[in-house]
C-alpha positions in Angstrom: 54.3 73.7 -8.6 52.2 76.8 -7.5 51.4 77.6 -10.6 50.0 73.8 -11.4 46.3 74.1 -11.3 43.6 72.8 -8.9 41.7 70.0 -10.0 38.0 69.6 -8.9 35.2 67.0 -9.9 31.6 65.8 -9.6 29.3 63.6 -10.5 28.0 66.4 -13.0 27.6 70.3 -13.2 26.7 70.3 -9.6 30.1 70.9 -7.9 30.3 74.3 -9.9 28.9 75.6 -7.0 31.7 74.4 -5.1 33.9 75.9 -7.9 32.3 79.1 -7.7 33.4 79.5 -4.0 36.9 78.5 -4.9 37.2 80.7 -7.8 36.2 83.5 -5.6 38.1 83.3 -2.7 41.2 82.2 -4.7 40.9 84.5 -8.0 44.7 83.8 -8.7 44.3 79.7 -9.3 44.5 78.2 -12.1 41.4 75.3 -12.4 40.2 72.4 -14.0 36.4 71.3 -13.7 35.6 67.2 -14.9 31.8 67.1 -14.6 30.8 62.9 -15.3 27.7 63.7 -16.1 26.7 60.7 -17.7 26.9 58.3 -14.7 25.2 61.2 -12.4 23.9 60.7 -9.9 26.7 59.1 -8.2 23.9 58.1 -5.3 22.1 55.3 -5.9 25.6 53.6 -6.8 27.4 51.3 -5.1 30.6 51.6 -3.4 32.7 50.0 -4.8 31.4 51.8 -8.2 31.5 55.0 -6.5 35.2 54.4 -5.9 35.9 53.3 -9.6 34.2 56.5 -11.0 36.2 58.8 -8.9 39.5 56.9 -10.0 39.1 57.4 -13.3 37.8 61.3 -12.5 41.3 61.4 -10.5 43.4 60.2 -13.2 42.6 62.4 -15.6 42.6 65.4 -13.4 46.2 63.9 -12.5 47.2 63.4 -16.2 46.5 67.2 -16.6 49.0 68.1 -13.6 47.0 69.1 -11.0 48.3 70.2 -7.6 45.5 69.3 -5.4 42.0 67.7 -6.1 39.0 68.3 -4.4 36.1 66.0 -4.8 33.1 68.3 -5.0 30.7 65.3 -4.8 29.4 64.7 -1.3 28.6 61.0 -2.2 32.3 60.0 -4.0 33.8 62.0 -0.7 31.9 59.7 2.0 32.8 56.6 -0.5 35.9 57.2 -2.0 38.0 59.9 -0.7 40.0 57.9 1.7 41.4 55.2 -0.6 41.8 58.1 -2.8 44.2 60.3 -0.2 46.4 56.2 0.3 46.4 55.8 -3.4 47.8 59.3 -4.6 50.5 61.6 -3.7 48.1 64.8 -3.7 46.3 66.6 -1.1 42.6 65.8 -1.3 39.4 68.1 -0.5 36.0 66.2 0.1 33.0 68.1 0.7 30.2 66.4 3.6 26.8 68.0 4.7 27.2 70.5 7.1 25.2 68.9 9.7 27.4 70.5 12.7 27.0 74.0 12.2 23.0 73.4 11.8 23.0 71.3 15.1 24.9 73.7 17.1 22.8 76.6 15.6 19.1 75.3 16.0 17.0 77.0 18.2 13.7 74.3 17.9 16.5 71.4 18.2 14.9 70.7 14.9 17.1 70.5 11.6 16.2 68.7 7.5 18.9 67.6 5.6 18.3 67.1 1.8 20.7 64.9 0.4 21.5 61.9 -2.1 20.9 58.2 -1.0 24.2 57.6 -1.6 25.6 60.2 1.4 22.7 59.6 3.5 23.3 55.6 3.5 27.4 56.4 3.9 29.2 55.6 7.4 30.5 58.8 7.5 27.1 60.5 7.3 25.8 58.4 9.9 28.8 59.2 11.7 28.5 62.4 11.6 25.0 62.5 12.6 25.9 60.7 15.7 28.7 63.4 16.9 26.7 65.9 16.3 22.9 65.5 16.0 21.8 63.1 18.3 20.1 65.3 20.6 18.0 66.8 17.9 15.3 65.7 15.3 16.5 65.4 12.1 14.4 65.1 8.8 16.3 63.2 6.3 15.5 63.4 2.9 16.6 61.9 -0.4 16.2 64.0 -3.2 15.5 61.3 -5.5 15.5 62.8 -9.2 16.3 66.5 -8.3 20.3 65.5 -9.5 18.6 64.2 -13.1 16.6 67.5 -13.8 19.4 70.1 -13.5 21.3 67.5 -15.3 18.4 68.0 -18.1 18.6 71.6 -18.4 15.1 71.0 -16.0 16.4 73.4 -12.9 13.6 75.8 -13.2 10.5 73.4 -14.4 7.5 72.9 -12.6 8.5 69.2 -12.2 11.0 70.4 -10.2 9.0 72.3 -8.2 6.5 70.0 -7.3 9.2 67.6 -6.2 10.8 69.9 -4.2 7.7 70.8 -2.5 7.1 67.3 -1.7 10.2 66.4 -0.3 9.9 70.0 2.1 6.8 69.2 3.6 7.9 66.7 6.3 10.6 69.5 7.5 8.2 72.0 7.4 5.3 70.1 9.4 8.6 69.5 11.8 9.3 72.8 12.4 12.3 72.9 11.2 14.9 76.2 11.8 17.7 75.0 9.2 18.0 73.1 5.9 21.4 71.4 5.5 22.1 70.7 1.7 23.9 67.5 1.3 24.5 67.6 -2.3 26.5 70.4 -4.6 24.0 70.5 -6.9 21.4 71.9 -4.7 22.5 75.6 -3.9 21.5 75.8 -7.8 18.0 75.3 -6.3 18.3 78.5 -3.3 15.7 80.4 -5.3 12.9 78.1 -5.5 14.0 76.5 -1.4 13.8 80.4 -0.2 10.1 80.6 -1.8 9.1 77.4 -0.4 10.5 77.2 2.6 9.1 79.8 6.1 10.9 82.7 5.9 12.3 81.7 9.2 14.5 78.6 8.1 18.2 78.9 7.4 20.0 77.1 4.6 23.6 75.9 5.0 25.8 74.1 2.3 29.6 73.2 2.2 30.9 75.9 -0.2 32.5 78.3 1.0 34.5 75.9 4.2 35.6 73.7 1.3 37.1 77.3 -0.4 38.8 77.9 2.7 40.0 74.6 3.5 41.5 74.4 -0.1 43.2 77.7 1.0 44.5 76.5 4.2 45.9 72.8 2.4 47.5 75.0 -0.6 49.0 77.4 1.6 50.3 74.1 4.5 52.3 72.6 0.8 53.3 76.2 -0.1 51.2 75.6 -3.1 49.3 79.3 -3.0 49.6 80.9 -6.9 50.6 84.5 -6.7 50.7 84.9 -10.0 47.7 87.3 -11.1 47.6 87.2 -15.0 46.5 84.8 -17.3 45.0 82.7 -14.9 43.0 79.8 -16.7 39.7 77.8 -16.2 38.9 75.0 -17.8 35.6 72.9 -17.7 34.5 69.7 -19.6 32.0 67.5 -19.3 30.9 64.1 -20.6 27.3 65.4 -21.1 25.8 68.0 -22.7 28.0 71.3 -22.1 25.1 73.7 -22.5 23.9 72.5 -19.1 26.6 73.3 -17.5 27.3 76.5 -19.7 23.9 78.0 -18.6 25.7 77.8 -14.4 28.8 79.4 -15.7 27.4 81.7 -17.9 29.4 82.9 -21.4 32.4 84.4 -19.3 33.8 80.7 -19.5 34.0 78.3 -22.1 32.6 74.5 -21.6 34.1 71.3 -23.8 32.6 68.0 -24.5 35.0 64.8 -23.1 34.5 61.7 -24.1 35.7 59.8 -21.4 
């Protein structure tokens, strides 16, 4: 079973990121990536289609024998992930913004969250929010059409900057000390948020506590690989695999899925 690999998808290339982190802090796993790319964004979805998508993404991760899925899609995980962990017999990972650490860390009691519709509009979000921000002013913004450019190959056009400087500007003329990013396709966009943002602001995303909670979960099942050779990493995607092969870079090989 240990050497069964971990299964991980998204509503696109986005929840590499997430991968990345995994990959790093467990070198030794075996891994297999299912980008849907071509009903991303997953946020302006409804549930109940949320929860369909990320069926048929957990089927066929389970039809390739993995362990342990994590759902590296911060919408399907507020939607979906608990009638995923009653329908299957596997240990699930979601991923959620990390709005905690940025309200127990702000100094102006100030915060921004940039996030999808879909996990902004979600129970747990606002649940979430409640615990742990309600003392604090939090900007909340959707990040309408940032998910369809790096989806486009777009991640570095001047359309994306513009938008990105639009949707900063409320946060900014808030006075905001940290930037929570609520999606996994955003830490794709640190280089362009560090030259727009005041050198002051922090930014925080999920990646590397959803690394180290898929540690502790394989190590609870005694499911940790210690095998070190031959490890292998597989990626596919239902759009067009040079998007995704441009995050990876040429170390790793992308396939086309029709599914």
């Amino acid at each position: 079973m240990s050497k069964l690999p971990i299964g991980i998808f998204d509503s696109g290339v986005g929840g590499t990121s997430i991968w990345k982190e995994i990959h790093s802090l467990l070198p030794n796993e075996n891994t297999i990536y299912l980008a849907d790319s071509i009903n991303a964004p997953y946020g302006p979805k409804g549930k109940e289609a949320i929860i369909k998508l990320s069926i048929k993404n957990t089927e066929y991760l389970l039809s390739k024998n993995c362990k342990l899925i994590v759902v590296a899609c911060n919408t399907a995980t507020t939607n979906a992930i608990d009638y995923l962990r009653n329908s299957y017999n596997v240990p699930f990972i979601g991923i959620e913004p990390a709005i905690k650490p940025a309200a127990l860390q702000t100094k102006v009691h100030a915060i921004g969250i940039l996030a999808t519709k879909g996990t902004l509009s979600s129970a747990l979000f606002s649940k979430t929010s409640g615990l742990f921000a309600s003392n604090i002013k939090v900007i909340e913004q959707d990040g309408e059409g940032i998910v369809e450019l790096i989806e486009s190959g777009q991640l570095h056009s001047d359309e994306m900057r513009s938008l990105l400087k639009l949707y900063l500007k409320p946060m900014i003329d808030a006075n905001i000390d940290y930037l929570v990013l609520g999606c996994t396709h955003y830490p794709y966009l640190m280089p362009l948020l560090i030259d727009l943002l005041p050198s002051h602001v922090k930014i925080i995303d999920s990646g590397e506590a959803v690394a180290r909670q898929t540690k502790a979960v394989l190590k609870q099942h005694n499911l940790l690989n210690s095998q070190v050779l031959n490890t292998k990493n597989e990626f596919f995607t239902n759009g067009n695999p040079e998007v995704m092969q441009s995050l990876l870079g040429e170390k790793f090989d992308v396939d086309y899925l029709d599914f």
